[in-house]
C-alpha positions in Angstrom: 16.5 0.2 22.7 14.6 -3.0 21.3 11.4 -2.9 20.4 9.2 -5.8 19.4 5.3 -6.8 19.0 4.8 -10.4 19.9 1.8 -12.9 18.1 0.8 -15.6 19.9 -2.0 -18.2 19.2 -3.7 -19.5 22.6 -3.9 -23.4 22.8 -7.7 -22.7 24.2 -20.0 14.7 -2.6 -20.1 15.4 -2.1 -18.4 17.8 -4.8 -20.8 19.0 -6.6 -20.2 19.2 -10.8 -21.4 19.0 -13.6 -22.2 15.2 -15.0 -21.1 15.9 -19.1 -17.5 16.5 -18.8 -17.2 17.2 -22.6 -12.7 17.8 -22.1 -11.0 15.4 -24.4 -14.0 13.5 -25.0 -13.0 12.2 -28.6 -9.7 11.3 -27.2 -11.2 9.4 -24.0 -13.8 7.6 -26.6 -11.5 6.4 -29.3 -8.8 5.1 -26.3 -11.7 3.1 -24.9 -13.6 1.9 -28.1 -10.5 0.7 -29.8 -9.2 -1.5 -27.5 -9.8 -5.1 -28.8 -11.8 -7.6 -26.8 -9.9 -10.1 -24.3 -10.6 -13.7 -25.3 -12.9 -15.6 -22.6 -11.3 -18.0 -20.3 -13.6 -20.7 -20.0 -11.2 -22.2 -17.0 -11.9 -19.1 -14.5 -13.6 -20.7 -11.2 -16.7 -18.5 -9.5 -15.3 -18.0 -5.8 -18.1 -16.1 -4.5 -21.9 -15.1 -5.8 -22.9 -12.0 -4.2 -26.1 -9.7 -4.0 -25.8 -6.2 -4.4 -27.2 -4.2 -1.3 -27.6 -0.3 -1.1 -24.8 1.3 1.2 -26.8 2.9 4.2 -24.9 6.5 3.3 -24.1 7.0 7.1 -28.0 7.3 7.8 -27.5 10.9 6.2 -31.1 12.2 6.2 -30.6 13.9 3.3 -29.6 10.5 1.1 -30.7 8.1 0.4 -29.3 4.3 0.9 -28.4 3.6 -2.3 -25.6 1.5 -4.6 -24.5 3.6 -7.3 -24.5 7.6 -8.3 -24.9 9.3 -11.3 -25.1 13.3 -10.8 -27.2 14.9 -13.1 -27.0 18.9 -13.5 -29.6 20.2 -10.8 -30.1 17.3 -9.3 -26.8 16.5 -7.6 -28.0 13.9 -5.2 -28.3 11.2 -8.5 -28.2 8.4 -6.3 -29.6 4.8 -7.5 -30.7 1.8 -5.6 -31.6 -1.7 -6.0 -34.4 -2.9 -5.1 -38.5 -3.0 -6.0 -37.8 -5.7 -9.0 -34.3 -4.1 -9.7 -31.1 -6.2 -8.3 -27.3 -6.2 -9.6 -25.2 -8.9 -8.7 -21.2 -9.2 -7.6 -19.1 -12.1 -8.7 -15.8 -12.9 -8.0 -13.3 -14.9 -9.8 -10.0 -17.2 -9.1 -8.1 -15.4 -11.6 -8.2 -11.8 -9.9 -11.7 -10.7 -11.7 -15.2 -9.2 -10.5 -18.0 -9.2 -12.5 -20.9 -6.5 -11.1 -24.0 -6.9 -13.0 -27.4 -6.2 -13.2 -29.9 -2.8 -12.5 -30.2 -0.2 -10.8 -32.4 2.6 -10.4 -33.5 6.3 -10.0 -37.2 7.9 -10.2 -37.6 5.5 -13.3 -33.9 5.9 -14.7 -32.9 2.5 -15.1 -29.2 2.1 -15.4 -28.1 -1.5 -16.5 -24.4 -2.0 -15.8 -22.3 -4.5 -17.2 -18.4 -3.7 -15.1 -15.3 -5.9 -15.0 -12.7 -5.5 -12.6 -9.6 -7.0 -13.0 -5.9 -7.0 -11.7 -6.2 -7.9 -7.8 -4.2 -6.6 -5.9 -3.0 -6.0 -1.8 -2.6 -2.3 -0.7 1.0 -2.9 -0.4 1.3 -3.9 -4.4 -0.8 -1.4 -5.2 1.0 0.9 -3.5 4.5 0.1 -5.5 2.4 0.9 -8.4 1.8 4.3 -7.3 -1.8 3.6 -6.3 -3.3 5.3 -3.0 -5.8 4.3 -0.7 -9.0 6.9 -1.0 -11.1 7.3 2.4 -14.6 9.7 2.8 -13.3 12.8 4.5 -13.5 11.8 8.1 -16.8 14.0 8.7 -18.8 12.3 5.7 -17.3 8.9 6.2 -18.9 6.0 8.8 -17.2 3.3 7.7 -15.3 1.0 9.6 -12.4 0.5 6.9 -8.6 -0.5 7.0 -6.8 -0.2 4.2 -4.3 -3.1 4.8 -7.6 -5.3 4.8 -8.6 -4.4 0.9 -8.0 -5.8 -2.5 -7.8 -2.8 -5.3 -8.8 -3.3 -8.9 -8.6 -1.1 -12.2 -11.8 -1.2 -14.8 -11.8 -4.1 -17.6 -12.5 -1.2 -20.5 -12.6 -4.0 -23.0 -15.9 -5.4 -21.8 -17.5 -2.7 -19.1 -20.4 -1.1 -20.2 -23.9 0.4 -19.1 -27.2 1.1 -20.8 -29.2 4.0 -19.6 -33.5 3.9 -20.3 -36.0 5.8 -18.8 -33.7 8.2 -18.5 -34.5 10.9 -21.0 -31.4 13.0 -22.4 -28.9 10.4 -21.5 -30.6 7.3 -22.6 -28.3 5.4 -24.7 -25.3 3.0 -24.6 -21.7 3.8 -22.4 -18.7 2.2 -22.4 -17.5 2.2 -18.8 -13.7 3.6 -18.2 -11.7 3.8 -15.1 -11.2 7.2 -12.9 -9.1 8.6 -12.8 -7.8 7.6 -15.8 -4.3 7.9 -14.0 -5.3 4.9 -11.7 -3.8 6.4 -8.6 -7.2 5.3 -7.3 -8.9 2.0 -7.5 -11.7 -0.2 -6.9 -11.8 -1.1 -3.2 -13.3 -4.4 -2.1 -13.2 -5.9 1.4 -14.4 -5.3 4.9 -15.9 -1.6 5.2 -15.0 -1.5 1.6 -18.3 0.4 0.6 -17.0 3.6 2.9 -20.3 5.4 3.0 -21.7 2.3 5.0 -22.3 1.6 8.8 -19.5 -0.7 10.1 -17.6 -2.9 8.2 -19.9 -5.1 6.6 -17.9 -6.5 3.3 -18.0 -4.1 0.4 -17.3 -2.3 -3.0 -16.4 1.7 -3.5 -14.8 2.7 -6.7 -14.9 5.8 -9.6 -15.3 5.5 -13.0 -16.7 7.6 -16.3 -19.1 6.9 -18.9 -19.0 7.7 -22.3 -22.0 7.8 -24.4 -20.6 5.6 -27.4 -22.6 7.8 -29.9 -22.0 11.5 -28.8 -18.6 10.7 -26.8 -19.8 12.9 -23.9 -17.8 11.6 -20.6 -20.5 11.3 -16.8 -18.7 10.8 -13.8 -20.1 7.0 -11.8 -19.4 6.2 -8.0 -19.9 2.9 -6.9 -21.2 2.5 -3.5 -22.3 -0.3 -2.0 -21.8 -3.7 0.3 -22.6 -7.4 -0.7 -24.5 -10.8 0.6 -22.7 -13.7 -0.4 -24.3 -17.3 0.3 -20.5 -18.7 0.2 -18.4 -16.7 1.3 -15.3 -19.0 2.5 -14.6 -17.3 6.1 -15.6 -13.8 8.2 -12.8 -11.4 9.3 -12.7 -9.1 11.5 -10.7 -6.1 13.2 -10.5 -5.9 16.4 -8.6 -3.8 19.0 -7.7 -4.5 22.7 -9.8 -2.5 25.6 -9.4 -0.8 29.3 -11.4 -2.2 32.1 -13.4 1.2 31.3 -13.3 1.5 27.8 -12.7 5.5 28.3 -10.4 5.8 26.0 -12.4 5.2 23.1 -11.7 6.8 19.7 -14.7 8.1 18.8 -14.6 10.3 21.8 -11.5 11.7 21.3 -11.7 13.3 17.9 -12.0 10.0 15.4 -15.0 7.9 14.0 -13.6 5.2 13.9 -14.0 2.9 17.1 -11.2 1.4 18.7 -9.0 2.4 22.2 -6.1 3.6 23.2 -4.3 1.8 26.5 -3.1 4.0 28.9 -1.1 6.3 30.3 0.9 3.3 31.6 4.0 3.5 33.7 6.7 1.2 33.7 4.8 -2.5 34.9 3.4 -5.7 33.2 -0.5 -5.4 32.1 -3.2 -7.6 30.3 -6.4 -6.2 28.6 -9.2 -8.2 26.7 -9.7 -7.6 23.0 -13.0 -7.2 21.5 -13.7 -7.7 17.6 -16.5 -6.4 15.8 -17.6 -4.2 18.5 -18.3 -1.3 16.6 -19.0 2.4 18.1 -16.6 0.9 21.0 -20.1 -0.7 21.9 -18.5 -4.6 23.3 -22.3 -5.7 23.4 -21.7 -5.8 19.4 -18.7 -7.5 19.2 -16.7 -10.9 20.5 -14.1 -11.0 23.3 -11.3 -12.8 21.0 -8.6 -13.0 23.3 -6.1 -11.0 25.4 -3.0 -8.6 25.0 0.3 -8.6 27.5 1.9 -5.4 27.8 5.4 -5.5 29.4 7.2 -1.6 29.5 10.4 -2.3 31.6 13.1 0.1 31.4 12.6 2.1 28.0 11.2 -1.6 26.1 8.0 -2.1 25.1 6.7 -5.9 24.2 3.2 -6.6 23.3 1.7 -10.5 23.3 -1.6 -10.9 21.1 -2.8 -14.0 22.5 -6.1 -14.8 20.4 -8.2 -17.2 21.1 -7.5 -20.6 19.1 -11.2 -20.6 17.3 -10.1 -17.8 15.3 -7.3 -17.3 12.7 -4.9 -14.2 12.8 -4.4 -12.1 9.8 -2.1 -9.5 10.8 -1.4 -7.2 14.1 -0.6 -3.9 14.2 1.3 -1.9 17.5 1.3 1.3 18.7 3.2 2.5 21.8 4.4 6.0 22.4 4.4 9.2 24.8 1.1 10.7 22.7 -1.8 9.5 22.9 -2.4 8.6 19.5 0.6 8.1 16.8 0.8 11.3 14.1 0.4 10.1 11.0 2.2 10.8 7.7 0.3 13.7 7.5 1.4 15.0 10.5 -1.8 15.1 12.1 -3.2 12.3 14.7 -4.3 9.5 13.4 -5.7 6.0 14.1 -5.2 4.1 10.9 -3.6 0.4 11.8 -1.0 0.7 9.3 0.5 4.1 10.5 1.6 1.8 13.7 4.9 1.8 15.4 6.6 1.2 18.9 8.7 4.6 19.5 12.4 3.8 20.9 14.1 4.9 24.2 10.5 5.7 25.9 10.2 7.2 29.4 7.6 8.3 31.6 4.0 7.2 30.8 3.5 6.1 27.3 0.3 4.9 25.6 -0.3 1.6 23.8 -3.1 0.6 20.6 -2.8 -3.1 20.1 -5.2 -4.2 16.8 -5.5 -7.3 15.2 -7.6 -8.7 11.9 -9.2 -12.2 13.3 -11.3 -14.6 11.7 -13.5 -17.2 12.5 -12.8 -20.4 11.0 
């Protein structure tokens, strides 16, 4: 049996540790202090100037919002902020690179961080390289992310670095090195990027150590947090198409993620509205971006993403089967875009997700 998924464009931690990880320290600290410094390229072009803003952490009452987190033994929560006279700031370059800069702080721990990311790259590159997308478990995590939508970065060890004051037994100079050093995880920018963040405001999560360039002792660093940009070029968006009731919502059925699931449909020809930004399946929150034609004749499935012409389309992503939800590689349910697919030689009532990424131009 065919199957197809049409596009159309309308005309109209918490785990808890401790922070000295003292294994293979002189290793780690020779590997990252003798690398030699890259030469500047004074051609790069600054696409984007960014501030810094403290991820929400889900409105957890017990954390605080915050943009960056340090552990220290008995005080696991370690998490720093900006703001009160202490700002960082995010810059992206042409040729693949981020520059974070700038201070953050913690009950007068003052962290100034120095990081380079480099090596941009799609989730689909980065997974030929044997890199993975990391998500929150889904009971700590709130944000809206999609993997397909981020760019993933390693750590610039030539020229990242941090300087701790205020700060008592860990004041001093750190080089900053990527975690794991295996690099089967990256830095995650783009939409929801931050993951311990509301919705999918554009953002930055990412692991990486610290080692003290005098005793060589290793601290583990999280980076949290989502950005304001005064230039950003366009704003994307997911969106997903909706019942007349919007029942079917995911975050009812097990997921907290928002989106809906079409259905049970029986063989017939049917047309919903799609919503973008409408997070917490809350369409008082979002735009109406266009419509979806569902046609199930005889065992075939076709779906039409007709979007509305003010917006671009990045990418759509299909989902039509018996279940009401797709099982994922796992083998669990799952309502991740990417995991996708129109099942073959379908009968009876079936169920349909239709997603797309839109922007406005």
């Amino acid at each position: 049996m065919k199957k197809c998924a049409l596009f159309v464009l309308s005309i109209s931690l918490l785990l808890f540790s401790c922070e000295v990880d003292n294994v293979g320290k002189e290793a780690l600290l020779e590997s990252v202090s003798g690398k030699g410094q890259k030469a500047k390229n004074t051609d790069i072009k600054l696409l984007k100037e960014c501030k810094v803003i403290n991820a929400d952490r889900c409105n957890y009452s017990n954390y605080a919002a915050s943009s960056f987190w340090w552990p220290k033994e008995g005080v696991p929560q370690g998490l720093f902020s900006v703001g009160n006279g202490y700002e960082m700031s995010y810059l992206e370059y042409d040729d693949g690179s981020i520059n974070i800069k700038g201070q953050t702080e913690l009950d007068g721990c003052i962290a100034t961080i120095d990081l380079w990311l480099v090596g941009k790259t799609n989730l689909e590159d980065w997974i030929d390289k044997g890199g993975l997308f990391k998500d929150e478990i889904e009971s700590a995590s709130c944000s809206e992310v999609l993997a397909e939508l981020l760019n993933y970065y390693t750590v610039d060890e030539t020229r990242s670095n941090m300087t701790a004051s205020g700060c008592e037994e860990r004041d001093g100079n750190y080089y900053i090195s990527h975690r794991p050093t295996d690099e089967r995880y990256g830095f995650q920018v783009g939409p929801g990027g931050a993951l311990f963040d509301s919705g999918d405001d554009y953002g930055v999560s990412g692991w990486a150590s610290a080692i003290n360039k005098e005793t060589g002792e290793s601290h583990i660093l999280d980076f949290n947090f989502t950005i304001g940009c005064t230039n950003d070029e366009k704003s994307c968006e997911t969106a997903f198409a909706r019942g007349k009731d919007g029942a079917t919502c995911f975050i009812g059925n097990g997921f907290s993620r928002w989106g809906w699931t079409l259905g049970p449909l029986s063989e017939g020809n049917y047309t919903y509205e799609i919503y973008a930004g409408a997070g917490q399946c809350d369409i008082n929150k979002g735009n109406l971006v266009g419509t979806v034609d569902v046609s199930y004749q005889m065992g075939d499935v076709t779906v039409t993403y007709n979007i509305d012409n003010t917006f671009t389309t990045e990418e759509t992503h299909t989902y039509a089967g018996n279940l009401m939800f797709p099982i994922g590689n796992n083998g669990k349910p799952t309502v991740a875009p990417g995991q996708y697919s129109i099942s073959e030689n379908l009968s009876g009532e079936i169920y349909v997700i239709a997603h797309a990424v839109v922007c406005a131009d």
